[in-house]
N, C-alpha and C positions, 0 to 999 in steps of 0.2 A: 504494500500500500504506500502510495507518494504521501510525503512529507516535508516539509520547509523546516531546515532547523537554524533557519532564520541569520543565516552566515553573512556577516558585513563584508563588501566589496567596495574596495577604493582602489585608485591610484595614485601613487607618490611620482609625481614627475621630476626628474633630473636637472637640477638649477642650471646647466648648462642651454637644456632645450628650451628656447624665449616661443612660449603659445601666443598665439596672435589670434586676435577673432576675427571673421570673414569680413567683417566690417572696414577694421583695422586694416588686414592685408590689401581688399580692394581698394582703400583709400590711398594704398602706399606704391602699389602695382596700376596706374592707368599705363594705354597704352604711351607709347615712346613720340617724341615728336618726330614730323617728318624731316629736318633733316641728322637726326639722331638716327632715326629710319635708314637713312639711306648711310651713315657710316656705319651703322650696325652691318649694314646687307653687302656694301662695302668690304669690308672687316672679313663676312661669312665668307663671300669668295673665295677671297685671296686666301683668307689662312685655313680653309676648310675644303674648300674645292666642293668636296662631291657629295657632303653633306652626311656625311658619317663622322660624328663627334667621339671621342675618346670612350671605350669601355673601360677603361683601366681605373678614372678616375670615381669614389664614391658617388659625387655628385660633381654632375657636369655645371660651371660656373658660366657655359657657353649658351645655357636655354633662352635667355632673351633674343638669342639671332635665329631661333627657329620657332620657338616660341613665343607668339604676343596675348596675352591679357588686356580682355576690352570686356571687364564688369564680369557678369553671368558668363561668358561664354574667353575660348583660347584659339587663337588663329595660327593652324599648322603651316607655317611658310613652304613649308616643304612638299607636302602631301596635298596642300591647297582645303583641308579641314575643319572645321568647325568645331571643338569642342566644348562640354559641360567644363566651365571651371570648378563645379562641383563633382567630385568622384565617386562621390554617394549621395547624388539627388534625392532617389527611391528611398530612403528613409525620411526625409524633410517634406516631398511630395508623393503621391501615390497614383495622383491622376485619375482619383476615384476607382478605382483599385481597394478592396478590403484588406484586411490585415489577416495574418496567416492565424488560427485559432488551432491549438492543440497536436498530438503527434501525425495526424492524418491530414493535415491541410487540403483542401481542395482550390485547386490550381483554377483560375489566377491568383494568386495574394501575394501579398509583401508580407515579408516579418518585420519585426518594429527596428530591425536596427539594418534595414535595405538589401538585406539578403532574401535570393527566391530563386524558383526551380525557372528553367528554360522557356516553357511554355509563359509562364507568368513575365519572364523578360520580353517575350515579343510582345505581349498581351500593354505591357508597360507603356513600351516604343511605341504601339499604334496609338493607345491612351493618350500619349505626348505628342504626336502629331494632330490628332482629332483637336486637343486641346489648342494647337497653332503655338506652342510654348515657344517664347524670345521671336514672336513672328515667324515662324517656318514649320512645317508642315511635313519635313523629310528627313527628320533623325533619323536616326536608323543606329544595332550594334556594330562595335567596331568587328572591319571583314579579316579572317584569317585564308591565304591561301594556303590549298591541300600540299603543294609543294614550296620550299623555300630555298630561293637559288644562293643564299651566304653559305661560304663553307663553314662557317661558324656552328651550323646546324646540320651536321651530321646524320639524327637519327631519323631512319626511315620505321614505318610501323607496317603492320603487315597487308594494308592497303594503301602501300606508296604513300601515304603519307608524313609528312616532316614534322619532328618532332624536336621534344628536351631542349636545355640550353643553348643558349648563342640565337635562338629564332630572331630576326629582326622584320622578316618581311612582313608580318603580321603590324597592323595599327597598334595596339597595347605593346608589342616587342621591339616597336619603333621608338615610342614611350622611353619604355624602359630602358636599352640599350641606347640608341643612337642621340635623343634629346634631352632627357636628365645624366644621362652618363654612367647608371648603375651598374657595374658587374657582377653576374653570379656566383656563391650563391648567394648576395649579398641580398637583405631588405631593403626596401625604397622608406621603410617606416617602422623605427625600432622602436619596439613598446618599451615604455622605461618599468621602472621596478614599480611594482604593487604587491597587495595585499588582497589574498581570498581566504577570507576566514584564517585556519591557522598554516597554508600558506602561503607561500611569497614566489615571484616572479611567474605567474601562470601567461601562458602564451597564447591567444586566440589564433587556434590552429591545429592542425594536426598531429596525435601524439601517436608512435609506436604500438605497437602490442608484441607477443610473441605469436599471436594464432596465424595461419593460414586462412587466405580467401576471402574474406570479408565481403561474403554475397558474392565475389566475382571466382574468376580461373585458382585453380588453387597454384598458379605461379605468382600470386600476388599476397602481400601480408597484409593483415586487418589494422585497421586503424581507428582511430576514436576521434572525433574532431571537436575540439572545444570553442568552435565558434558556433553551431549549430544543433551541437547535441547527438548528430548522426554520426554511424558507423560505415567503412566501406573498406576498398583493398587500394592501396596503392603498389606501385612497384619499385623494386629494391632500387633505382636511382634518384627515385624521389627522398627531397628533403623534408623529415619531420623531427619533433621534439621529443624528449625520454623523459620518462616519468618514473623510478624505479620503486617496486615495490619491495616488500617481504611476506610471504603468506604466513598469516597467523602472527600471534602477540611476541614483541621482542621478551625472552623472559628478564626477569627481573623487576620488569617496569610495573607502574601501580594498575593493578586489577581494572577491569573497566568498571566506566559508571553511566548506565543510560545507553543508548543508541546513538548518542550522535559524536561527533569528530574530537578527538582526545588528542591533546600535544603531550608525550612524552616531556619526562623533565629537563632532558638534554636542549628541547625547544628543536632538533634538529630532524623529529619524525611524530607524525601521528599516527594514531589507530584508529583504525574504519569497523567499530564492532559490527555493523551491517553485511560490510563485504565483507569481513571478516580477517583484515590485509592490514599491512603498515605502509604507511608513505613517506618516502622520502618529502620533506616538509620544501624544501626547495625543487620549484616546479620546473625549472629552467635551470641546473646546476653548471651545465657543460657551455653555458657562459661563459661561467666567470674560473669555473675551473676543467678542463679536459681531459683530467686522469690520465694523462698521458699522451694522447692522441694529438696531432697535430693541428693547426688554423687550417684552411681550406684556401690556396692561392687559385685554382681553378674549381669548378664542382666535383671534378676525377681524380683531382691532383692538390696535395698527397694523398696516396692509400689512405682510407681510415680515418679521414680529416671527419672535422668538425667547423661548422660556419661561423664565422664573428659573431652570430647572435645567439648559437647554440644548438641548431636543425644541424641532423647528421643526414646522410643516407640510412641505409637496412644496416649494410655490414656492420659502420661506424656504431649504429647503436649498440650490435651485438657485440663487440670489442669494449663498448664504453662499458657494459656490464660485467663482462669478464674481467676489465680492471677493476670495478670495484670489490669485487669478490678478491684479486690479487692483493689489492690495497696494504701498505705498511707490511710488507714483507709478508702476504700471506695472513695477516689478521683481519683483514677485511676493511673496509672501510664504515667509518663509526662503530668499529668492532662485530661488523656482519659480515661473514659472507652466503649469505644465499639471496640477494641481491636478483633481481627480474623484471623482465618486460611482462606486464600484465596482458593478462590474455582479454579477448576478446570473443563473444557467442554470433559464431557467421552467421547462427541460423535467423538471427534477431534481424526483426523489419531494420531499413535504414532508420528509423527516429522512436526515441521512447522507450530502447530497451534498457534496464538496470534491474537485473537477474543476477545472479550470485558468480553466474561466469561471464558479467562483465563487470567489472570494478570500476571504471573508469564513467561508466554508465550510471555506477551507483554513488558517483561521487559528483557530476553531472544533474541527475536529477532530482536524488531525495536527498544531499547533504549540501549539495547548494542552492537546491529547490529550483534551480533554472528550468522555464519550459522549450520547447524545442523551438532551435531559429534565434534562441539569446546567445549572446557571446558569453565567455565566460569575466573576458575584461575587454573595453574598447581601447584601440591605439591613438595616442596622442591628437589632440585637436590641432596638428599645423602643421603648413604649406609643405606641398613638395614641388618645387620649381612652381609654375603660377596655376598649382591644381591644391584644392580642398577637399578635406576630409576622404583623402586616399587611404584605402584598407591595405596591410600588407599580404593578402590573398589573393584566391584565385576569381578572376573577371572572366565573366561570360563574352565570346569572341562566335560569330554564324562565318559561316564558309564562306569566300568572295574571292575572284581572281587579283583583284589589286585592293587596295586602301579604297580608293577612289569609286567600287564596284559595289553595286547592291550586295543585300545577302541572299544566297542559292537559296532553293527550295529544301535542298537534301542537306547533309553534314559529310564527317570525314568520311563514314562509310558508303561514300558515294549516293547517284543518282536510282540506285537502286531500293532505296529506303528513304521513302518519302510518308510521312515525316520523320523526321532523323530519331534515331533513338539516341544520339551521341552528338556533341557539339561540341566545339573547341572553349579551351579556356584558358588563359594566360594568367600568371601568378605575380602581383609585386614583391609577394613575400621571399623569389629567389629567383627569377628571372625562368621560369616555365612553362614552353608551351605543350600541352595537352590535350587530350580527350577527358570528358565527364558525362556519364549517362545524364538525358536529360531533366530526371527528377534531381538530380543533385542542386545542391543551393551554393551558387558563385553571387558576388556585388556586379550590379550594372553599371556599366554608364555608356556616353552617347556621344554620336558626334554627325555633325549634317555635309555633304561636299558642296564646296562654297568657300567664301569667304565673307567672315561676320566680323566685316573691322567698314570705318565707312569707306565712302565710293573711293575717294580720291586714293587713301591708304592701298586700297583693295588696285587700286588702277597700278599704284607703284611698284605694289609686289606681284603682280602678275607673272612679269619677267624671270620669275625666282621658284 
């Protein structure tokens, strides 16, 4: 039986990261004047050429030469684009759209913090043209093509289509790589430290399990996603978070009391009497410390790495467990070694499961009381290059042969699957392009082809 045991969520943000509110940034962000315009465009030339901006760099400090901010909306100089300077409209508006209610939502809806399944994104998009939203009528999602001609992007799927890291020809991987300048497996948006009940740095995002399959191929591992509550498979080169358990009470420690979340006295683990498991109290450890394993200079490279923000691969997870069990010569780490990826129940629908063989489920819904579609923490309110309230997740992307191309009728799995069962979806949170069954829950957003800067502006940059 679900339960709320009434667990406080905050975030402490990092005195380094200055939040701006939308108000503020737009006030601080108009467009550039025209002949500022023109040495910026000037400038993009000559020192750019062909309009591919540094990957190397965190953040690219070159976005205003391809990027302009004019209010509500961002004019791609490059692509000829129109974007939402909001990255997550679809929570602030809905477009008369209802909100998603309970583990079974019925499609269309939005959930309250702008996540929704595929159907419900087109259902959005039309909503927002019907509406004539900023004057135009022709939003649409951003288009991924089936093939990407960077060698950057290496992986083929087993319908010719391009996949994993380095994608750029996609709109969101244009974004990400060529105009703010991010590298894989880097975030566009570090969530800084918080607090969930008792405990600390929780990551709205996917965590690890040990199980096989998770609903899909049993070549895929189960995962638990703390942004929406749902369970599924991702595969071993995907990047997600560890969460290490211990099954059953560390002895020693004091007896339980009650049913709900107990910090040991070390403050450095709790007990789950429900699941019946112990948690490592730091929910994000391999931040701040990686037992060993190396930082991540590529997504591949090194073996075994771990990302600046603390998402491993599969293997990386299974090696981060296996040191902590080596820990202190063989003692373990905090004096444990049986140390684990918590399992997960494939057979459990995508949303609502927290059954005793999923912990992560039972920590998700009756011990933080969250309903399905809640994140478990939201990521910092500010700017990435002259976009708002950007998630560091995965964005819903429809099939298109260029940027500039409507979206197909079918998805990656071709013209043969009409309507797609599978759509593309591109990741801030590590630079990923993918597939995602279309009930899964990715963040929208939008962008019309055009140019939404005025006439004269629009006339200048033409050329470009």
């Amino acid at each position: 039986m679900k339960r709320s045991q009434g667990i406080e969520m905050r975030t402490v943000m990092d005195a380094s990261v200055e939040a701006k509110s939308p108000q503020e940034y737009l006030r601080e962000n108009r467009p550039i004047s025209r002949p500022l315009a023109w040495l910026f465009l000037c400038a993009y030339v000559a020192c750019i050429g062909s309009a591919r901006l540094s990957a190397q760099a965190p953040v690219s400090d070159l976005w205003p030469l391809v990027l302009i901010p004019n209010g509500e909306t961002v004019y791609d100089v490059v692509n000829h684009v129109t974007w939402l300077t909001d990255a997550n409209l679809p929570a602030r508006q809905t477009f008369g759209l209802p909100l998603c209610v309970g583990n079974t939502p019925v499609a269309p809806c939005v959930n309250g913090s702008g996540i929704m399944d595929y159907p419900s994104a087109t259902a959005w998009i039309l909503a927002m043209n019907n509406a004539n939203y900023q004057g135009h009528s022709n939003w649409q999602l951003p288009t991924t093509p089936s093939t990407d001609p960077s060698a950057s992007c290496p992986g083929t799927g087993a319908n010719g289509n391009s996949f994993g890291f380095g994608c750029d020809a996609n709109a969101l991987g244009y974004l990400y790589y060529k105009a703010l300048g991010f590298h894989p497996p880097n975030t566009a948006v570090p969530i800084p430290a918080n607090r969930v009940g008792p405990f600390r740095n929780f990551q709205p995002d996917h965590y690890w399990s040990s199980s096989p399959g998770g609903g899909m191929s049993n070549n895929n591992i189960a995962n638990f996603d703390f942004v929406d509550g749902s369970q599924g498979g991702g595969t071993a080169g995907d990047f997600h978070y560890v969460l290490p358990m211990i099954q059953g009470k560390i002895p020693g420690t004091p007896p339980a009391s009650g049913m709900g979340l107990q910090v040991n006295p070390d403050g450095q683990t709790v007990y789950d009497p429900m699941a019946g498991v112990t948690w490592l109290a730091d929910a994000n450890l391999a931040a701040s410390d990686t037992l060993g394993l190396p930082r991540c200079q590529t997504p591949t490279t090194p073996m075994n790495c771990v990302a600046q923000e603390g998402s491993m691969p599969d293997s990386s997870a299974g090696q981060f467990i296996i040191n902590m069990n080596a820990y202190d010569h063989g003692a373990g780490y905090l004096g444990q070694t049986n140390w684990q990826l918590p399992p997960v129940n494939a057979t459990c629908p995508t949303l609502g499961c927290h059954d005793m063989n999923n912990p992560m489920g039972i920590l998700f819904y009756i011990q933080f009381g969250l309903s399905a579609g809640t994140p478990v923490v939201e990521p910092p309110d500010i700017a990435v290059g002259p976009f708002l309230h950007l998630w560091p997740y995965s964005y819903w992307s429809c099939q298109g042969l260029t940027i500039q191309s409507a979206c197909e009728a079918y998805g990656p799995n071709g013209p043969s699957v009409i309507p797609p069962t599978f759509e593309w979806g591109f990741s801030f949170g590590d630079g990923y392009l993918g597939t995602s069954a279309v009930p899964a829950n990715l963040f929208v957003t939008a962008y019309y082809v055009g140019c939404g800067l005025p006439e004269l502006w629009c006339s200048l940059l033409s050329g470009f």
